[in-house]
GUBA-771169 format. One record per atom (N, C-alpha, C): atom name; x, y, z. Coordinates in Angstrom, 1 decimal. Example, Ala and Ser with C-alpha at 12.3 -4.5 7.8 and 13.67 -1.06 7.14 Angstrom:
<atoms>
@site->N x->13.2 y->-5.7 z->7.8;
@site->CA x->12.3 y->-4.5 z->7.8;
@site->C x->13.2 y->-3.3 z->7.8;
@site->N x->12.8 y->-2.2 z->7.1;
@site->CA x->13.7 y->-1.1 z->7.1;
@site->C x->12.9 y->0.0 z->7.9;
</atoms>
This chain:
<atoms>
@site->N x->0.9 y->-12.3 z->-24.2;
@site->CA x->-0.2 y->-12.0 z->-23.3;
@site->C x->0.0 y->-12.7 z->-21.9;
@site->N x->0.3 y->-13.9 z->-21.7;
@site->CA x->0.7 y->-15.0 z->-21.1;
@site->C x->1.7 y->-13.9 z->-20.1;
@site->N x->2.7 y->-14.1 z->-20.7;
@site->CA x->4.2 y->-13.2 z->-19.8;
@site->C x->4.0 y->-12.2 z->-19.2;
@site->N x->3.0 y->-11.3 z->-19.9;
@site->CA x->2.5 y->-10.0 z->-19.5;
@site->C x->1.4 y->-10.3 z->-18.2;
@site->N x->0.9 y->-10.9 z->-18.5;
@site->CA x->-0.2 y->-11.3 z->-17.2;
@site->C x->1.0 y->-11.7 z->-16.1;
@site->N x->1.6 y->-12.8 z->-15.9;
@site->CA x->2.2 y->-13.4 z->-15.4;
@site->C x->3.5 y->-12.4 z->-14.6;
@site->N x->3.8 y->-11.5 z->-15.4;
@site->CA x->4.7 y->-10.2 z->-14.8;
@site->C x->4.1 y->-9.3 z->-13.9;
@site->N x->2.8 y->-8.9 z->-14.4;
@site->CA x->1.9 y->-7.8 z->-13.9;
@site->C x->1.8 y->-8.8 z->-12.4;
@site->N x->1.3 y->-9.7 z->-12.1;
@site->CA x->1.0 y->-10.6 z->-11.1;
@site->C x->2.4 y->-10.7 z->-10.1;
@site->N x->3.4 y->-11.1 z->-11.0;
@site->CA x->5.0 y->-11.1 z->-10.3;
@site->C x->5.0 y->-9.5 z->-9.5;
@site->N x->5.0 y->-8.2 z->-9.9;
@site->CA x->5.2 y->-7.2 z->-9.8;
@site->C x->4.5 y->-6.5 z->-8.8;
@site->N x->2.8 y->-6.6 z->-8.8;
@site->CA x->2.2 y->-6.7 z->-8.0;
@site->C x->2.2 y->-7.0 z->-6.7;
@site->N x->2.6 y->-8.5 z->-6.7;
@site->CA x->3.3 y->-9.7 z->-5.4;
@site->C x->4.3 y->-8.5 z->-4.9;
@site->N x->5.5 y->-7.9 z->-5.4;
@site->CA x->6.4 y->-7.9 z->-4.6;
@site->C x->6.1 y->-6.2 z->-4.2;
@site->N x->5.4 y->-5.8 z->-5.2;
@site->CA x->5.2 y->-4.0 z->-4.5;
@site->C x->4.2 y->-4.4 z->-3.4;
@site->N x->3.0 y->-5.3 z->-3.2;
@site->CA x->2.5 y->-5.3 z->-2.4;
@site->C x->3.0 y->-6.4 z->-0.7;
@site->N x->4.4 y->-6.4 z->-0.9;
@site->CA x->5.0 y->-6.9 z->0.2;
@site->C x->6.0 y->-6.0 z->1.2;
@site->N x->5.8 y->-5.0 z->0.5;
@site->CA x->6.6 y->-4.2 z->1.4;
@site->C x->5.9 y->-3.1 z->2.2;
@site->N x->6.7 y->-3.7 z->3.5;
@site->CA x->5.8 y->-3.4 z->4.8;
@site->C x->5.7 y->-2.1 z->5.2;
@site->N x->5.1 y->-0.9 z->4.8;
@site->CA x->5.8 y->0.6 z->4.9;
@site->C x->5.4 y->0.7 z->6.3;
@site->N x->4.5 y->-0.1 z->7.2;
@site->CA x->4.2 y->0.6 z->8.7;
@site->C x->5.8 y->-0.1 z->9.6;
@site->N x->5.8 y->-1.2 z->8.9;
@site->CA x->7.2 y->-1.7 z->9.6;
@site->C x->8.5 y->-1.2 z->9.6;
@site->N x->8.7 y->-0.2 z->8.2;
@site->CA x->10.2 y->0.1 z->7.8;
@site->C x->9.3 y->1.8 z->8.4;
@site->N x->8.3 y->2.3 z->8.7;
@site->CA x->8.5 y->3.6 z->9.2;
@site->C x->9.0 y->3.7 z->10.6;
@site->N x->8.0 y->2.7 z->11.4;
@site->CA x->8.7 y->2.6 z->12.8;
@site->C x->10.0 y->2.6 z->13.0;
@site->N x->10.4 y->1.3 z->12.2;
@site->CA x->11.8 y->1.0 z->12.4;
@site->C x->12.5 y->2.2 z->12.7;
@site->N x->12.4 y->2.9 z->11.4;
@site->CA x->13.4 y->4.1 z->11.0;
@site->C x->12.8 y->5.3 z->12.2;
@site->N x->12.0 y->5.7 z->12.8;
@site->CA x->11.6 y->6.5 z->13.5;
@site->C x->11.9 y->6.7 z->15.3;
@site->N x->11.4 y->5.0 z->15.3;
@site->CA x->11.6 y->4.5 z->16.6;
@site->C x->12.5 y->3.9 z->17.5;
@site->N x->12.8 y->3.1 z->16.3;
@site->CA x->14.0 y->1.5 z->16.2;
@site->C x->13.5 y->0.7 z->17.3;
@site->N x->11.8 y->0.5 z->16.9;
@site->CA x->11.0 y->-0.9 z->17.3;
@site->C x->10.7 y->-2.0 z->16.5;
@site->N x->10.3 y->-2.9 z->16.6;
@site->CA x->9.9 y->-3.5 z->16.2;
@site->C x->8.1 y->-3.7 z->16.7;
@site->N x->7.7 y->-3.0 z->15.5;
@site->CA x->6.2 y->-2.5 z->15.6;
@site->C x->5.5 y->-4.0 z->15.6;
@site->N x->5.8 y->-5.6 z->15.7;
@site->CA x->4.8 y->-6.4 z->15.7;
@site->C x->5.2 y->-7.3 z->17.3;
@site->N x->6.0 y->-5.9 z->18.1;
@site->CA x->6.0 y->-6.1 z->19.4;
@site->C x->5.4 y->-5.4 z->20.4;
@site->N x->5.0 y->-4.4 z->19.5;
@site->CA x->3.9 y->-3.4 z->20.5;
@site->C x->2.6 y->-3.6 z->20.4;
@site->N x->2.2 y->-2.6 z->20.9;
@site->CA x->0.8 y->-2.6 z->20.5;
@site->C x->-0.2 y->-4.0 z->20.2;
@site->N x->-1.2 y->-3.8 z->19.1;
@site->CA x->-2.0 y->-5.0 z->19.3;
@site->C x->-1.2 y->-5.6 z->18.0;
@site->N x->0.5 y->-5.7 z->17.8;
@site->CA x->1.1 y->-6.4 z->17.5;
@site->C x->0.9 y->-6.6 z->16.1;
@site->N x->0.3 y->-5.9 z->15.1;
@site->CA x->-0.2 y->-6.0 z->14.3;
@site->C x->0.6 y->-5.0 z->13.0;
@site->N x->0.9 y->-5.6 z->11.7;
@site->CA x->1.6 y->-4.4 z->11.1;
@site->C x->1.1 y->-3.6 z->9.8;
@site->N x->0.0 y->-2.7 z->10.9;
@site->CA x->-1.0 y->-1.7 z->10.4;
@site->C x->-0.8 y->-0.2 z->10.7;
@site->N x->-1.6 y->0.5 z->9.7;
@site->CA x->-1.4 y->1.8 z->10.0;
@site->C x->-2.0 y->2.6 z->11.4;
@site->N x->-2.9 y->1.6 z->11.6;
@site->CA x->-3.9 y->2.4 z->13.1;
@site->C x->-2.4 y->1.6 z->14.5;
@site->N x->-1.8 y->0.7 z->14.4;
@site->CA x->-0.7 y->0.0 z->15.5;
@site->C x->0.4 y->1.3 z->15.1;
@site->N x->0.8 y->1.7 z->13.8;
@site->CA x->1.8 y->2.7 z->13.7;
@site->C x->1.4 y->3.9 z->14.6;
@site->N x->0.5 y->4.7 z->14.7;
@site->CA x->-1.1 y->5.1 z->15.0;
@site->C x->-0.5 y->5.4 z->16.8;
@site->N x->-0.6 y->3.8 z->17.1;
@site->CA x->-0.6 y->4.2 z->18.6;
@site->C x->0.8 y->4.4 z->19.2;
@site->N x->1.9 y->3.3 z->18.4;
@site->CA x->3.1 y->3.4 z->19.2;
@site->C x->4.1 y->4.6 z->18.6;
@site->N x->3.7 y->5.7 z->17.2;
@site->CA x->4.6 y->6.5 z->17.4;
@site->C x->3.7 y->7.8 z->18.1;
@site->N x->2.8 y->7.5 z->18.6;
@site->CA x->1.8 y->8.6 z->19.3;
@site->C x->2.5 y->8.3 z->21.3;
@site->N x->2.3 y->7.2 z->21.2;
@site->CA x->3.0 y->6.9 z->22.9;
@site->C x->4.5 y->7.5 z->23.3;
@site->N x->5.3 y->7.4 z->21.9;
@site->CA x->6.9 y->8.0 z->22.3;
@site->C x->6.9 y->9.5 z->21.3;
@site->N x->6.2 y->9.8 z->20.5;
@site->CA x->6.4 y->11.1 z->20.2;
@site->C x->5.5 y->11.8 z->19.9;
@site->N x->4.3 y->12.0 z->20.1;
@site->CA x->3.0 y->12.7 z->20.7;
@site->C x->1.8 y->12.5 z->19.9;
@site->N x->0.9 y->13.5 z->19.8;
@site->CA x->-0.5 y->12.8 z->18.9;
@site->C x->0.1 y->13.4 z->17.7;
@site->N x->0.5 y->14.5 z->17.5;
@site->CA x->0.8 y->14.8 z->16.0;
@site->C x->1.6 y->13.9 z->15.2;
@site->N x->2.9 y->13.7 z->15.4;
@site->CA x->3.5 y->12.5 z->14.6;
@site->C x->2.5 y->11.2 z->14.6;
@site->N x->1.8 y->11.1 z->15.7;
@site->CA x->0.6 y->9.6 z->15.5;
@site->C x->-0.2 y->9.6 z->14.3;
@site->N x->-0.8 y->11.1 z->14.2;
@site->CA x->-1.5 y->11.1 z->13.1;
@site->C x->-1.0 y->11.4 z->12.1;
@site->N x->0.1 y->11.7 z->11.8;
@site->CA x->1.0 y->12.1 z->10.6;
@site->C x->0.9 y->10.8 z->9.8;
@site->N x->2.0 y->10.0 z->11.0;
@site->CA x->2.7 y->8.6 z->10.7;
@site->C x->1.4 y->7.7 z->10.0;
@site->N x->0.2 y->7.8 z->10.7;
@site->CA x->-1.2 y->6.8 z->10.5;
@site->C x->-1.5 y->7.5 z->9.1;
@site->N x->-1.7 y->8.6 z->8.8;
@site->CA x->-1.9 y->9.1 z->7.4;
@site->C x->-1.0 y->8.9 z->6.2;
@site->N x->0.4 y->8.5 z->6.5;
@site->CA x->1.5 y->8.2 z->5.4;
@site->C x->1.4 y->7.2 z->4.9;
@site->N x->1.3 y->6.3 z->6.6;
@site->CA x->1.3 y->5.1 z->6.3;
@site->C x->0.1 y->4.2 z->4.8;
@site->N x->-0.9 y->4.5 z->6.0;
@site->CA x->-2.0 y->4.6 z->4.8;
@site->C x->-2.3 y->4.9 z->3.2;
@site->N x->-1.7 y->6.4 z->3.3;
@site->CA x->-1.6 y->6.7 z->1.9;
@site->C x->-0.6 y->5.4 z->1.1;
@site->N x->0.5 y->5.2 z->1.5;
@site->CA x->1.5 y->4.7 z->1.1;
@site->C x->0.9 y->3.1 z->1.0;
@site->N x->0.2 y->2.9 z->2.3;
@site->CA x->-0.4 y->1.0 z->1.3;
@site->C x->-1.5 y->0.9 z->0.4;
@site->N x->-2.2 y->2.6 z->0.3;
@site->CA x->-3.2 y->3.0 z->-0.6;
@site->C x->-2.3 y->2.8 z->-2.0;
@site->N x->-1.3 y->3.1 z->-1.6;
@site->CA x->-0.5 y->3.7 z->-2.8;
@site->C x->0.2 y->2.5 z->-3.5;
@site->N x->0.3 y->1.5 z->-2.4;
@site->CA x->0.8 y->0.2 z->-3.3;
@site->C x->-0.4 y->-0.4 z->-4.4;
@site->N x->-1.2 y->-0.5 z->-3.9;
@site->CA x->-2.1 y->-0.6 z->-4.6;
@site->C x->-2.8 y->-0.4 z->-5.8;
@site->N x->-2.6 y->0.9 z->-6.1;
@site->CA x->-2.6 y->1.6 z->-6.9;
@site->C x->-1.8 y->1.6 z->-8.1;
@site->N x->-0.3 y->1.9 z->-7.6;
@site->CA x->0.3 y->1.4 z->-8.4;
@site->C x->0.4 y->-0.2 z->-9.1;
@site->N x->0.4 y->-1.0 z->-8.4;
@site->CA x->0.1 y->-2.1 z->-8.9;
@site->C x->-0.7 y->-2.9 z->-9.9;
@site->N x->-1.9 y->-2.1 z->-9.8;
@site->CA x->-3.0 y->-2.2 z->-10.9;
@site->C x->-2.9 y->-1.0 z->-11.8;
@site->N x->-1.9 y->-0.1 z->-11.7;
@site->CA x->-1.6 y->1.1 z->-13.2;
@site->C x->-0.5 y->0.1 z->-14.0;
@site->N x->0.3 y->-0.2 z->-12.9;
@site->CA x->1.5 y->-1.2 z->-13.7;
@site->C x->0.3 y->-2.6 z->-14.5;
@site->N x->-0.4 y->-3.2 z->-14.1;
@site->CA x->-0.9 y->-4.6 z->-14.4;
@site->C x->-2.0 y->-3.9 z->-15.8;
@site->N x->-2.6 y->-2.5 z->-15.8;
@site->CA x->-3.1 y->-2.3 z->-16.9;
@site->C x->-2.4 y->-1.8 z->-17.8;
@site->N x->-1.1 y->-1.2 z->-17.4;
@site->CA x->0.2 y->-0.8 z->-19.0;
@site->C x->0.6 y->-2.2 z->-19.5;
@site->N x->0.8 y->-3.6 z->-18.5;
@site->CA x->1.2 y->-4.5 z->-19.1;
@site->C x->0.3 y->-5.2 z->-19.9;
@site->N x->-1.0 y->-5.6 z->-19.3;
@site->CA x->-2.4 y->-6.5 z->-19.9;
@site->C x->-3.2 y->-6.0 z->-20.5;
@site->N x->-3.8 y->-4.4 z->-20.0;
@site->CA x->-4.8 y->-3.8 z->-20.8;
@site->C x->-4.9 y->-3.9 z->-22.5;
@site->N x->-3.1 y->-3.8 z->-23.0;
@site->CA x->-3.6 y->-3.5 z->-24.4;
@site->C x->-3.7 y->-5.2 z->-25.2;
@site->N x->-3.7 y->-5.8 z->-24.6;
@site->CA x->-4.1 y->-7.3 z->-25.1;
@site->C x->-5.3 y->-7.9 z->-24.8;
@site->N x->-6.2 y->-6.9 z->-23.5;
@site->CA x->-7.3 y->-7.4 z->-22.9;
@site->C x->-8.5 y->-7.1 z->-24.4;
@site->N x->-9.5 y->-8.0 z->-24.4;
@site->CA x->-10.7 y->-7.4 z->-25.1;
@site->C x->-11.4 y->-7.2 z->-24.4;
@site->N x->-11.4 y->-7.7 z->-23.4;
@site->CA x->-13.1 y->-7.5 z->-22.1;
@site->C x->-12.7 y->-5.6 z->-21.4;
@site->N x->-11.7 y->-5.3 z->-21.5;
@site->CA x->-11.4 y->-4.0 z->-21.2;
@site->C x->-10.8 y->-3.0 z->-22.0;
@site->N x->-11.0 y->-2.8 z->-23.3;
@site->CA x->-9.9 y->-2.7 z->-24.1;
@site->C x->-9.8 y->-0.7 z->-23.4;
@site->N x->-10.6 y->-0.2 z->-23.4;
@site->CA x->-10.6 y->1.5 z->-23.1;
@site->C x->-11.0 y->1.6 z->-21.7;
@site->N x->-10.5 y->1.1 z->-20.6;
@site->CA x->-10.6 y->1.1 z->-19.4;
@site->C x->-10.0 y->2.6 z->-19.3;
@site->N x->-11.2 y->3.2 z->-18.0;
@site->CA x->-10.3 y->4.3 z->-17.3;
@site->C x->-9.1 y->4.1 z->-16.6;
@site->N x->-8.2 y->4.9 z->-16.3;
@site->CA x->-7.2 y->4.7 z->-15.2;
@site->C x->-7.7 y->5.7 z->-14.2;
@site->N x->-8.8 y->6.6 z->-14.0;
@site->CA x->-8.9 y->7.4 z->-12.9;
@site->C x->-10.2 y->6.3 z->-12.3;
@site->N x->-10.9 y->5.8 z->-13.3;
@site->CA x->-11.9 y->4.8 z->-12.3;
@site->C x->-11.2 y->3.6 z->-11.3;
@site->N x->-10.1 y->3.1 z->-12.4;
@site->CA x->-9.2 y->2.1 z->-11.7;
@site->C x->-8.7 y->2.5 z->-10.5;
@site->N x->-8.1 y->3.9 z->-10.2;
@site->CA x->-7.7 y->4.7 z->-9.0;
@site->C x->-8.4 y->4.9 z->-8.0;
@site->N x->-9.6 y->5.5 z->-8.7;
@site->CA x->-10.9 y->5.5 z->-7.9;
@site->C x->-11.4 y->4.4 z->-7.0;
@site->N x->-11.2 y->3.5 z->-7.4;
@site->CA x->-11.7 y->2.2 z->-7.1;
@site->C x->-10.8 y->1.2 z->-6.1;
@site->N x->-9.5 y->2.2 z->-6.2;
@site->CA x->-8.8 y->1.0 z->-4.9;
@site->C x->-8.4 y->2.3 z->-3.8;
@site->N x->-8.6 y->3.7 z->-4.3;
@site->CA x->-8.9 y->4.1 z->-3.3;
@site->C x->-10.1 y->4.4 z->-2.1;
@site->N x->-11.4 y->3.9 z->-3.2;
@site->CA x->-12.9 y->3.5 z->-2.4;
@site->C x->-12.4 y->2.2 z->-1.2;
@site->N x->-12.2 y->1.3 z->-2.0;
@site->CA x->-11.4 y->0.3 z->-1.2;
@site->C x->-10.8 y->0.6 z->-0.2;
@site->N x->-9.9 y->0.8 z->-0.4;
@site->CA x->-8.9 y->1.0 z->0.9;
@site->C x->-8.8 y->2.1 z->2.4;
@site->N x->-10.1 y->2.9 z->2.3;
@site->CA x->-10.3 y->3.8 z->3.1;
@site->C x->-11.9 y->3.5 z->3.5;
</atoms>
């Protein structure tokens, strides 16, 4: 239970480190997106600086991927942390996974 907590946490940490507004610019632009804008490495900063060099459509493309995609770390990370803990939990033992989803996508939007 211990290891399994302790993994789910490890796993978590590292899916939720990876910077998808930073590695989209990158790859798009070849900026460094926490030099533009209000310097910040968000999906509304992705938002403005691929809308300034390649128009409103890609701005709002790029702000909705982005998004989705740190919605999406999220998500995953608590489907991963309830395959690893859920079946040792008793305070949860028949948790939904569509409320769990539901709930960090209420969050995050």
């Amino acid at each position: 239970m211990i290891f399994q907590l302790i993994l789910a946490v490890f796993i978590a940490y590292l899916i939720g480190s990876i910077p998808f507004s930073l590695v989209f610019v990158k790859l798009v632009i070849k900026k460094d997106l926490r030099e533009s804008g209000s310097k910040n490495a968000g999906a509304l900063n992705t938002f403005r600086i691929i809308s300034k060099e390649k128009g409103m459509l890609p701005g709002i493309l790029s702000f909705l991927l982005v998004g989705v995609l740190d919605a999406g770390k999220g998500v995953i990370a608590l489907l991963i942390a309830k395959a690893l803990v859920a079946p040792y939990s008793l305070a949860c033992p028949d948790c939904n996974t569509i409320t769990v989803v539901y709930a960090v996508l209420l969050t995050a939007f």
